[in-house]
N, CA, C and O atoms as CSV, one atom per row, in Angstrom:
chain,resi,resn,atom,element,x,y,z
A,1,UNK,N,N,0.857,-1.180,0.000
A,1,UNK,CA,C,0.000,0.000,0.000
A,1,UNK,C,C,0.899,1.238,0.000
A,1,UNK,O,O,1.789,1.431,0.828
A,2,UNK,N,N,0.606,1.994,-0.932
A,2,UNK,CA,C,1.427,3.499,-0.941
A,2,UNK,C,C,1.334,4.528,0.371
A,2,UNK,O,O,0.327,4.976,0.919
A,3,UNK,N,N,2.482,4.703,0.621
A,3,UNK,CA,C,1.851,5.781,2.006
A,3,UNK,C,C,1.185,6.828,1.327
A,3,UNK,O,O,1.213,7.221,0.161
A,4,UNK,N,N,0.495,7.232,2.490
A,4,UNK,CA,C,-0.467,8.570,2.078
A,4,UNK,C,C,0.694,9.758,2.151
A,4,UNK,O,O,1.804,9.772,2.682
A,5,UNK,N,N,-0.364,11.171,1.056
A,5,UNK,CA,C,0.084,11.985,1.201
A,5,UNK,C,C,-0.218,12.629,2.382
A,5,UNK,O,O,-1.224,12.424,3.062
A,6,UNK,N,N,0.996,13.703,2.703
A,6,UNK,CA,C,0.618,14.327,3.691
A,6,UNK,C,C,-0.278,15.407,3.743
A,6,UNK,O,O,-0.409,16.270,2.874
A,7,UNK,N,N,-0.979,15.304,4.964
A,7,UNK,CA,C,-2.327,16.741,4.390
A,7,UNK,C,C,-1.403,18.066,4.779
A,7,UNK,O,O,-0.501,18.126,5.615
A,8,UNK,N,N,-1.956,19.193,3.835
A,8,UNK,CA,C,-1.476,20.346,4.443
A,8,UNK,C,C,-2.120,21.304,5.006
A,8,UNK,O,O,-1.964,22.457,4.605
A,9,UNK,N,N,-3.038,20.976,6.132
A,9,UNK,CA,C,-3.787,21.580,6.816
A,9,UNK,C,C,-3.262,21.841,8.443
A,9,UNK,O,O,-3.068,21.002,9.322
A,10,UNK,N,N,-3.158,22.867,8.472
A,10,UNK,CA,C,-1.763,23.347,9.263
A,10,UNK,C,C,-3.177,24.029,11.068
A,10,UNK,O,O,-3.957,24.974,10.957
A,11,UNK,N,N,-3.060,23.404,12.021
A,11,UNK,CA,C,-4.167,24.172,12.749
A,11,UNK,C,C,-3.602,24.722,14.249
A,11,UNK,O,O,-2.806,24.145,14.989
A,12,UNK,N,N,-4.021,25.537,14.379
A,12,UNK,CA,C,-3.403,27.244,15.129
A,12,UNK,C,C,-4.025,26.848,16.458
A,12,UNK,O,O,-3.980,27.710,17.335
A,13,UNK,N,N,-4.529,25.826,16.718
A,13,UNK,CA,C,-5.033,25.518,17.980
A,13,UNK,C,C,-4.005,26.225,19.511
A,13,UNK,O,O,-4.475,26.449,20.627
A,14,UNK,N,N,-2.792,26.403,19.142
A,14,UNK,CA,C,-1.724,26.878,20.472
A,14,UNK,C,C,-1.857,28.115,20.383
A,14,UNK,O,O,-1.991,28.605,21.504
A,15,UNK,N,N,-1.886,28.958,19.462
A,15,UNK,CA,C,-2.416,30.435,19.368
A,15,UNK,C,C,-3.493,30.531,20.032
A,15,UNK,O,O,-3.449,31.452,20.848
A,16,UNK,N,N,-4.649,29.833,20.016
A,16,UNK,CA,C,-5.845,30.164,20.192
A,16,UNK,C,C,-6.270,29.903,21.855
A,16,UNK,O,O,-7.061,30.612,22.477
A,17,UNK,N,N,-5.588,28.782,22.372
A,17,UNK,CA,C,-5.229,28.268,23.597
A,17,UNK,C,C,-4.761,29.611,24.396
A,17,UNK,O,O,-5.308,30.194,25.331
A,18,UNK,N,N,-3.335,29.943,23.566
A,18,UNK,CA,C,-2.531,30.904,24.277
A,18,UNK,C,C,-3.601,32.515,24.496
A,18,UNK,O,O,-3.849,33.057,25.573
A,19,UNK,N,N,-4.009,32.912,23.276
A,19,UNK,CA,C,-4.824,34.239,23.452
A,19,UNK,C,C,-5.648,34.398,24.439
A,19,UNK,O,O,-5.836,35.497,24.961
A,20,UNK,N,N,-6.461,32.891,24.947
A,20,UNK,CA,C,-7.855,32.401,25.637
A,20,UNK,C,C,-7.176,32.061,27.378
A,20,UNK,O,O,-7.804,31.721,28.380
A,21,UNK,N,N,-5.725,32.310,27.210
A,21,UNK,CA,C,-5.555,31.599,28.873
A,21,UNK,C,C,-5.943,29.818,28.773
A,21,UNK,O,O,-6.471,29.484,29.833
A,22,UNK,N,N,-5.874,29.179,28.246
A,22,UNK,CA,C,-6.357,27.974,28.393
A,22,UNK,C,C,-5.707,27.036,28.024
A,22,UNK,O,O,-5.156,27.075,26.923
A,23,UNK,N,N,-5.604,25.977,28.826
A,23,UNK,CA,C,-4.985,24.417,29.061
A,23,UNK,C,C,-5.292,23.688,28.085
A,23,UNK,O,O,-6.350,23.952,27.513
A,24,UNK,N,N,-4.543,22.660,27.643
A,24,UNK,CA,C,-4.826,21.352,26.905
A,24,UNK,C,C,-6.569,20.671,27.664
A,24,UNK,O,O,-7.775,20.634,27.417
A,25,UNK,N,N,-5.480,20.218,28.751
A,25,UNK,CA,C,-7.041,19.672,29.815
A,25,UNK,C,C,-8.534,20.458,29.899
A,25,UNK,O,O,-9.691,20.042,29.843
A,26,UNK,N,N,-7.819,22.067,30.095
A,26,UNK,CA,C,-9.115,22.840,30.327
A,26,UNK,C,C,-10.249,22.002,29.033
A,26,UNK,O,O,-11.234,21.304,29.272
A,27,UNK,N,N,-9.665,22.390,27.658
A,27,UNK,CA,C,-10.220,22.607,26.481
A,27,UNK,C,C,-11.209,21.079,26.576
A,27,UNK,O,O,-12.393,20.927,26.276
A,28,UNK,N,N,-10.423,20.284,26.995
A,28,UNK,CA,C,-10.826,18.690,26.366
A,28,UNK,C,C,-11.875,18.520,27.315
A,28,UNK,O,O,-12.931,17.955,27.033
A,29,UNK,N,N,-11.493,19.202,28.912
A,29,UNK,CA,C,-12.778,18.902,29.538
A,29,UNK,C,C,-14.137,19.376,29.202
A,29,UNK,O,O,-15.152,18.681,29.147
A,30,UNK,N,N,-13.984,21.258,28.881
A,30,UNK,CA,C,-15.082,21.793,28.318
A,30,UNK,C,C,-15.214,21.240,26.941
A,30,UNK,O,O,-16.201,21.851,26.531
A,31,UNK,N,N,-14.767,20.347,25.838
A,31,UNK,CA,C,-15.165,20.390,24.753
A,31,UNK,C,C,-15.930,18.322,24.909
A,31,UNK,O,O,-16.662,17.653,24.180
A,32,UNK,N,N,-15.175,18.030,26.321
A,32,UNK,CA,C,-15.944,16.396,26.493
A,32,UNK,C,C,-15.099,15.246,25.846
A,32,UNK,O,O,-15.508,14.085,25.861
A,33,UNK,N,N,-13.721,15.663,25.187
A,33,UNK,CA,C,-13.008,14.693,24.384
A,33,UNK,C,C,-11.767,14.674,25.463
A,33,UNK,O,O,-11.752,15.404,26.454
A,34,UNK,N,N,-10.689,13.702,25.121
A,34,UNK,CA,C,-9.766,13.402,25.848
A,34,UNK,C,C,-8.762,14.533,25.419
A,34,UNK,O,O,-8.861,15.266,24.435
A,35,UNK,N,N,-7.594,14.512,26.548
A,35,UNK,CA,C,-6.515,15.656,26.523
A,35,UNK,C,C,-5.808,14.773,25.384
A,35,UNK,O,O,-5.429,15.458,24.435
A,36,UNK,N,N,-5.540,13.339,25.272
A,36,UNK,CA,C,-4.925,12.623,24.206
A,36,UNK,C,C,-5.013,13.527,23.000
A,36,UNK,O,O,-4.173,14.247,22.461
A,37,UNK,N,N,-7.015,13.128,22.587
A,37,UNK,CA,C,-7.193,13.185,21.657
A,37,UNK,C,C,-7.279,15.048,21.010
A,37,UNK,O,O,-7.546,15.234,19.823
A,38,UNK,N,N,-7.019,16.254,21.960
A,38,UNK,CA,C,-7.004,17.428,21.686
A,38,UNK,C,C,-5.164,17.776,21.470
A,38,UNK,O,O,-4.753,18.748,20.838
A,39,UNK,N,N,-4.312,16.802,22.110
A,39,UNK,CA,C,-2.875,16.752,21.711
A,39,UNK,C,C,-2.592,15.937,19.928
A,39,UNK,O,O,-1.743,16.134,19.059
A,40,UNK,N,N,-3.485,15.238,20.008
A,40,UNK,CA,C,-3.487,14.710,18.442
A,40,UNK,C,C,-3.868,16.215,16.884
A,40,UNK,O,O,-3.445,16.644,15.810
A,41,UNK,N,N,-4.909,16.382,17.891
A,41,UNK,CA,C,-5.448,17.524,16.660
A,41,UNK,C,C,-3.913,18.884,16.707
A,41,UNK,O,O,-3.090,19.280,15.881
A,42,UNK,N,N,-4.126,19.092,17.715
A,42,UNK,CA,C,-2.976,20.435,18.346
A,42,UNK,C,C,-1.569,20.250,17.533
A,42,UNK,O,O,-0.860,21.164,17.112
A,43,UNK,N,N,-1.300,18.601,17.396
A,43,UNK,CA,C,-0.109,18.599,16.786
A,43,UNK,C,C,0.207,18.259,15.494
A,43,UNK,O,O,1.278,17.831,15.064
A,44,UNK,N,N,-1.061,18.542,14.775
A,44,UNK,CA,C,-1.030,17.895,13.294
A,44,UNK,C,C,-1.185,16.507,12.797
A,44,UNK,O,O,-1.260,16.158,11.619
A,45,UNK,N,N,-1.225,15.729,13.909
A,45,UNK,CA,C,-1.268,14.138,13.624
A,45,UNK,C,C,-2.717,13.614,13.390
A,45,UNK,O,O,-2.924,12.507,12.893
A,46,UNK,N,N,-3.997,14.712,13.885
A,46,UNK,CA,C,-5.445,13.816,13.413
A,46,UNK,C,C,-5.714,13.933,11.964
A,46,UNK,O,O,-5.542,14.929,11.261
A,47,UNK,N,N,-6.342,12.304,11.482
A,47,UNK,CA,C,-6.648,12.575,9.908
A,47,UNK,C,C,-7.963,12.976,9.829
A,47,UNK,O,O,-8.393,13.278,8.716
A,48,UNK,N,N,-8.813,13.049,10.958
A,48,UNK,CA,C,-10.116,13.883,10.914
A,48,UNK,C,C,-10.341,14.574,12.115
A,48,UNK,O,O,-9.707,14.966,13.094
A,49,UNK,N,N,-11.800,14.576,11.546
A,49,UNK,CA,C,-12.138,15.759,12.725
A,49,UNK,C,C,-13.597,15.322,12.749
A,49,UNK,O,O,-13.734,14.558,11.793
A,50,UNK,N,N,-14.816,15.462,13.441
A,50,UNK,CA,C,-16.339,15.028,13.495
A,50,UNK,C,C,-16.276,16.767,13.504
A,50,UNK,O,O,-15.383,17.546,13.837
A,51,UNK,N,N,-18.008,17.021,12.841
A,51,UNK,CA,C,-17.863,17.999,12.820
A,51,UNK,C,C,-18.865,18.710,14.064
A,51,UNK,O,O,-19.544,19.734,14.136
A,52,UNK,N,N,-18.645,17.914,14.704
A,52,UNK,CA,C,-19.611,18.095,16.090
A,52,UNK,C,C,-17.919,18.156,17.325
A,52,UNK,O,O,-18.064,18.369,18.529
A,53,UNK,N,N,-17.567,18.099,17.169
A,53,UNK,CA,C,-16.048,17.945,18.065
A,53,UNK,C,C,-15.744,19.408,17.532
A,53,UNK,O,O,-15.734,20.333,18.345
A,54,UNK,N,N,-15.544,19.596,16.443
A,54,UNK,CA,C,-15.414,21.035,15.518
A,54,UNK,C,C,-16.150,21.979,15.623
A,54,UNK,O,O,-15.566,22.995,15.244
A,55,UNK,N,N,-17.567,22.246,16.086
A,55,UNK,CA,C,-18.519,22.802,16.406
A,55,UNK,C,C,-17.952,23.317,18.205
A,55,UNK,O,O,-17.419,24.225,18.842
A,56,UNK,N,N,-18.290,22.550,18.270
A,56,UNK,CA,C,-18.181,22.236,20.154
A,56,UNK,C,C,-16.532,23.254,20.656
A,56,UNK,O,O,-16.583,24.090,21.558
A,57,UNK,N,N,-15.465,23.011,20.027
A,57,UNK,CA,C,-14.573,23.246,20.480
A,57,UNK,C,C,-14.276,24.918,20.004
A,57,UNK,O,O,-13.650,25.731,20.685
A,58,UNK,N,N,-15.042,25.237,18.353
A,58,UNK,CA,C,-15.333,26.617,18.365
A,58,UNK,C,C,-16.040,27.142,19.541
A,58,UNK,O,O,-15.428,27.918,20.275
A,59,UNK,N,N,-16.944,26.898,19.744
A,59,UNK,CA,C,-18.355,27.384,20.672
A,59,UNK,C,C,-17.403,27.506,21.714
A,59,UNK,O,O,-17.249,28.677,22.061
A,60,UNK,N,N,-16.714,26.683,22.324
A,60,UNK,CA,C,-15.675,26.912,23.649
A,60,UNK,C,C,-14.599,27.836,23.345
A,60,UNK,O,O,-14.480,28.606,24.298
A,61,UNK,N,N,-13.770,28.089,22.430
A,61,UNK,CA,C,-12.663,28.836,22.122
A,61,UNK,C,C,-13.849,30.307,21.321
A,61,UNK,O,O,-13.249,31.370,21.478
A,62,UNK,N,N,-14.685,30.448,20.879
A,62,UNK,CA,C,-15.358,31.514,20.833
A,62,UNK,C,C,-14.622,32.071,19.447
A,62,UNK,O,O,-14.309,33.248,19.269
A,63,UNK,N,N,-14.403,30.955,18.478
A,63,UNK,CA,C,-13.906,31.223,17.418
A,63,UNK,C,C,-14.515,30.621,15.967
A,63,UNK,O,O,-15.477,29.898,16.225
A,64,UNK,N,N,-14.224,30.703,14.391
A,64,UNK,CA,C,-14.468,30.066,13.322
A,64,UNK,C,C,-13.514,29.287,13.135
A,64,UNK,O,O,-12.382,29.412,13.602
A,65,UNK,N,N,-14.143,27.930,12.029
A,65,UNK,CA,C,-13.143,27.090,11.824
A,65,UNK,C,C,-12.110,27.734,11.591
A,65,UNK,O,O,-11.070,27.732,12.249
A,66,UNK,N,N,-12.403,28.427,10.453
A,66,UNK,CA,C,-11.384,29.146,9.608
A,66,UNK,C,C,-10.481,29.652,10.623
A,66,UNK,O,O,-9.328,29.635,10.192
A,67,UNK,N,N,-10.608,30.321,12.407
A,67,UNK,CA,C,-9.198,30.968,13.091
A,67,UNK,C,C,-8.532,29.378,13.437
A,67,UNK,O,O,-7.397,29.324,13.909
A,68,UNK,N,N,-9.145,28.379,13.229
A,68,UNK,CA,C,-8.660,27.151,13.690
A,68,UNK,C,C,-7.549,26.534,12.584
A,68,UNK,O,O,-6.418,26.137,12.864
A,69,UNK,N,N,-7.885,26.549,11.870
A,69,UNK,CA,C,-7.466,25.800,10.366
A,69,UNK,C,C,-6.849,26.447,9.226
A,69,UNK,O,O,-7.689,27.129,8.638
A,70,UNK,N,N,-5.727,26.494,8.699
A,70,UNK,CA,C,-5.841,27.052,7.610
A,70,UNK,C,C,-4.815,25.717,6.676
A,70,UNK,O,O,-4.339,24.677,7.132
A,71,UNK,N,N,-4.734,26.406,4.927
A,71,UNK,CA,C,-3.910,25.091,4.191
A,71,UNK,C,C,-3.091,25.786,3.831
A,71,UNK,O,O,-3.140,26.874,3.258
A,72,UNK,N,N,-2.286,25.174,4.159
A,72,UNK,CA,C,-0.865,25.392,3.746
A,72,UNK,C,C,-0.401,25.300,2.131
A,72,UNK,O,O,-0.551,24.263,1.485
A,73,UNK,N,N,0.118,26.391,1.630
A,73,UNK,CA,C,0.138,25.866,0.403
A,73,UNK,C,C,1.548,25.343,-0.359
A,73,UNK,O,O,1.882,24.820,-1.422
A,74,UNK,N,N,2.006,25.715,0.590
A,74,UNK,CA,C,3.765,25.065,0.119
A,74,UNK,C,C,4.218,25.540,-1.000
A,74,UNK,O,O,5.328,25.202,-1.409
């Protein structure tokens, strides 16, 4: 099987943390997902996202996908 390409969707989650005062833990507790699984997204390693996890974690950070996400265009 060919490895996959890499995605280039680059996400600002430590900016957004940092502006907000807020923890790994804080986030995962108010957003209901694990600190694991908010260190996965934070570091570029998730290949998705639900868009209810994506919803939820705007509504808590008080932001759009779009301050979350952007693509990289290399």
């Amino acid at each position: 099987m060919p490895p996959e390409d890499p995605h280039r969707i680059e996400i600002r989650l430590d900016d957004l943390l940092a502006a907000r005062g807020m923890t790994v833990a804080e986030l995962a507790d108010r957003v209901g997902i694990t600190p694991v699984n908010v260190s996965v997204l934070k570091n570029g390693r998730a290949k998705a996202i639900r868009f209810s996890t994506l919803s939820k974690i705007c509504e808590v950070l008080d932001c759009q996908p779009g301050d979350l996400m952007v693509f990289r265009r290399d």
